[in-house]
C-alpha positions as CSV (number, residue, x, y, z in Angstrom):
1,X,3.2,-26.8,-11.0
2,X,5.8,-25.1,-9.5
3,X,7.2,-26.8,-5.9
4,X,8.7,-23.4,-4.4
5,X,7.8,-21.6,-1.5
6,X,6.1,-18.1,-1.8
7,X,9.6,-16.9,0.3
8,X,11.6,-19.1,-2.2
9,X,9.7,-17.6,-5.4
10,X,10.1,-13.9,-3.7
11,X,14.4,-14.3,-3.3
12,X,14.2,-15.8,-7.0
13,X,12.7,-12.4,-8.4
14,X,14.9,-10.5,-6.0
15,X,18.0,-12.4,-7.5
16,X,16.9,-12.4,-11.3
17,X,16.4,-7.9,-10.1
18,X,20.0,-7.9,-8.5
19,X,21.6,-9.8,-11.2
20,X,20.8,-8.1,-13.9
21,X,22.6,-5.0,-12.3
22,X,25.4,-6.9,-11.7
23,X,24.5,-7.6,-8.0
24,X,23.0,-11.1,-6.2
25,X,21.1,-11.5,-3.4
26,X,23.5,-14.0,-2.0
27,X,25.8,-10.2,-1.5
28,X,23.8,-8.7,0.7
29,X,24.0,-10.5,4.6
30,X,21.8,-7.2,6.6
31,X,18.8,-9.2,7.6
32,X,17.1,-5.3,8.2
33,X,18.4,-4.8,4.3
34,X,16.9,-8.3,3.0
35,X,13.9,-8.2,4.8
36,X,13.3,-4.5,3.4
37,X,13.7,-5.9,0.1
38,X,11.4,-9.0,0.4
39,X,8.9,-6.9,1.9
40,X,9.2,-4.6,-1.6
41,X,9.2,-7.5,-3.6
42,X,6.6,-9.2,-2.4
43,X,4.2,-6.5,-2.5
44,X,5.0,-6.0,-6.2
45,X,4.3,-9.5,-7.0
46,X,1.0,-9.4,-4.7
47,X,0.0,-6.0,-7.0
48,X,0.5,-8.1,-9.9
49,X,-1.9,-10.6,-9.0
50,X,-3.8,-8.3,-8.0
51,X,-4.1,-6.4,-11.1
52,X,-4.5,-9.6,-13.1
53,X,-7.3,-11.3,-11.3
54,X,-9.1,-8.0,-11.6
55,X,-8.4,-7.6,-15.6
56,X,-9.3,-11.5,-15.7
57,X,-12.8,-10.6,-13.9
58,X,-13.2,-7.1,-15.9
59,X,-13.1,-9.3,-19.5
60,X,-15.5,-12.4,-18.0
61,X,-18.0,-9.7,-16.5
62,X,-17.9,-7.8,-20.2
63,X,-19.1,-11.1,-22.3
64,X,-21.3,-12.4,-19.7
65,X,-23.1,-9.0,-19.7
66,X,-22.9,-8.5,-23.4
């Protein structure tokens, strides 16, 4: 199991997003800026879930009511 915080798990998607365009999170020192971009992040990651758990529960529902 993983043994990071949910903030810790947020900055790590953040940093994997800002690296790939040539960025890192470790560049930008606004706390207004960062906590923008945490606040974006995590609610993309809390859609996810989301989204998931609700697919996961569409496919049990259809074969126990099958």
């Amino acid at each position: 199991m993983n043994n990071e915080t949910p903030e810790q798990r947020i900055d790590a998607a953040l940093d994997s997003v800002l690296r790939a365009s040539g960025s890192r999170l470790a560049n930008y020192t606004m706390q207004k800026r960062l906590d923008d971009m945490r606040k974006a992040m995590k609610k993309i990651m809390s859609d996810s879930y989301i989204a998931g758990s609700k697919d996961t529960f569409d496919i049990y529902y259809d074969r126990i009511m099958k």
